[in-house]
N, C-alpha and C positions, 0 to 999 in steps of 0.2 A: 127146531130152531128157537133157540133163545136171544130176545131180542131185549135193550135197555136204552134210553136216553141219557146222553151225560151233560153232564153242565160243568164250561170251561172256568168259572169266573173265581176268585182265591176262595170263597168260604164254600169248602167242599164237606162241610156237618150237614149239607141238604142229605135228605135219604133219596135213593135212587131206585122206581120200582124196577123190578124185575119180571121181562112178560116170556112165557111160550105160547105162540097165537095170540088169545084173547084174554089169557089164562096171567092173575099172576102168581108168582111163586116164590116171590121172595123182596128183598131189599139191600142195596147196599149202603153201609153209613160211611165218609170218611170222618178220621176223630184225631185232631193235634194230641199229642203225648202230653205237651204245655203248652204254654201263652208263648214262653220264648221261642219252641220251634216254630210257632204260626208266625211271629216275627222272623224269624230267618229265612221260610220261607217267601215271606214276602218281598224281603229283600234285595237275595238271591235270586228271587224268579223259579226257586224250587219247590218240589212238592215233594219230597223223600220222607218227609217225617208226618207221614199220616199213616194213622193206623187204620183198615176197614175192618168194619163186621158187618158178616154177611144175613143175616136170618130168614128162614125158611117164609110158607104162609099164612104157618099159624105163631111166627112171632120168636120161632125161637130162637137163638142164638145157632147159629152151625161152622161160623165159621170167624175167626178175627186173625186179624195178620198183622206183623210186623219186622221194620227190617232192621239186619241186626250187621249192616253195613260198616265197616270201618274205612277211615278216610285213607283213600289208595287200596281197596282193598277189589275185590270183586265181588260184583251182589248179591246181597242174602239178601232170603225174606222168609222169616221161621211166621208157618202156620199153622193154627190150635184148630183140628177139625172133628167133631163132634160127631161119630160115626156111632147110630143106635144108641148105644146105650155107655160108650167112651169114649172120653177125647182122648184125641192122636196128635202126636207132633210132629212136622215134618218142615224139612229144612230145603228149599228152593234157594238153587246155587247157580252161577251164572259160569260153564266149563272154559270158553274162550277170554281171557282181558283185552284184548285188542283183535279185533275184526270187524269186517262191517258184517253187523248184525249181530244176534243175539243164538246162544244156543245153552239153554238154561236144562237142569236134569233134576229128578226127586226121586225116592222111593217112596211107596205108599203098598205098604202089608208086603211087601216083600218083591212087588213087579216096580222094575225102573220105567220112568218114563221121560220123555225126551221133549221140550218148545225148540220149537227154532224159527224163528224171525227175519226175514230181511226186512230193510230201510224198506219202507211205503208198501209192504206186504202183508196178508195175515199171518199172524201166530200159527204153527202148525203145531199139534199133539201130536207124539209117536208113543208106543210102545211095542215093544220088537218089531222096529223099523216100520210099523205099521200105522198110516194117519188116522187116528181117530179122532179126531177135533181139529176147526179151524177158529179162531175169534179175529174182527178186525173191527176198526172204526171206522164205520162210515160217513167222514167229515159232512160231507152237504146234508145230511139228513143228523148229525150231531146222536147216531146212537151207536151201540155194539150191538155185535152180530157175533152169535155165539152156535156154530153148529157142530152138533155132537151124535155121533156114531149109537146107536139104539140100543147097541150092546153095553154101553157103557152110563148110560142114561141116572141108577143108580147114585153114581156119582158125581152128579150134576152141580151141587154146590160147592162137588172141593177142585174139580175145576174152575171152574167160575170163579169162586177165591181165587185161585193159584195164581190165574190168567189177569185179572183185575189189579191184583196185587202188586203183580210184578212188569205188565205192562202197559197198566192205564196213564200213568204219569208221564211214561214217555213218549205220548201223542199229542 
């Protein structure tokens, strides 16, 4: 179980550790693209235009996101993830426009994988209709809960990305 505190208040350049147990393993940054998106989002009341990077616990870059949203469109959010010894690009797309909830798809090396969300529910992972990951916010204690299938442990920061990425803002 991977476990995080978040912090609600506009300047979201705080890094955010990252624990399993006791253990940490990483950090997440959010980062305005410009001065003017951190103005619109303040404005607005939005946070769409932050970019995260993710790094590991010895600091190193593994993962940064960004969304690549157009206005009416349905959500993107292309992510650069640093697998050994290449980065990889992968495109997190949201398959429903209008429903309640969310049911987002990726590929990553060749297996699809599936989120799907409901309103005040966790995030569920699938890959061949199989849950391997939940992530949810748990408001009164203000952190994420991030648990992951042992099989799949490996790739534990490009989930984490994905999941961060693309659902953190909207809680």
């Amino acid at each position: 179980m991977t476990i995080y505190k978040y912090d609600r208040h506009i300047n979201r350049r705080k890094k955010t550790e990252i624990y399993t147990g006791n253990i940490k393993h990483g950090e997440i940054t959010g980062k305005y693209r410009n001065i003017l998106k951190m103005f619109q989002d303040i404005i607005f009341k939005n946070v769409s235009s932050i970019t995260y990077e993710l790094t590991d616990n010895n600091h190193n870059l593994v993962v940064v996101s960004d969304e690549v949203t157009s206005l009416f469109s349905k959500k993107k959010v292309k992510l650069h993830y640093y697998d050994r010894s290449e980065w990889n690009t992968i495109l997190v797309k949201e398959t429903k426009y209008i429903d309640i909830g969310d049911v987002v798809t990726f590929t990553y090396k060749n297996v699809d994988y599936v989120i799907k969300k409901k309103p005040f529910k966790p995030a569920i992972l699938y890959t061949n209709n199989i849950p391997i990951g939940e992530w949810k916010i748990n408001v009164k204690n203000r952190e994420v809960v991030f648990d992951l299938n042992t099989t799949y442990l490996e790739k534990k920061y490009l989930f984490s990305g994905i999941l961060h990425s693309y659902f953190y803002d909207k809680n």
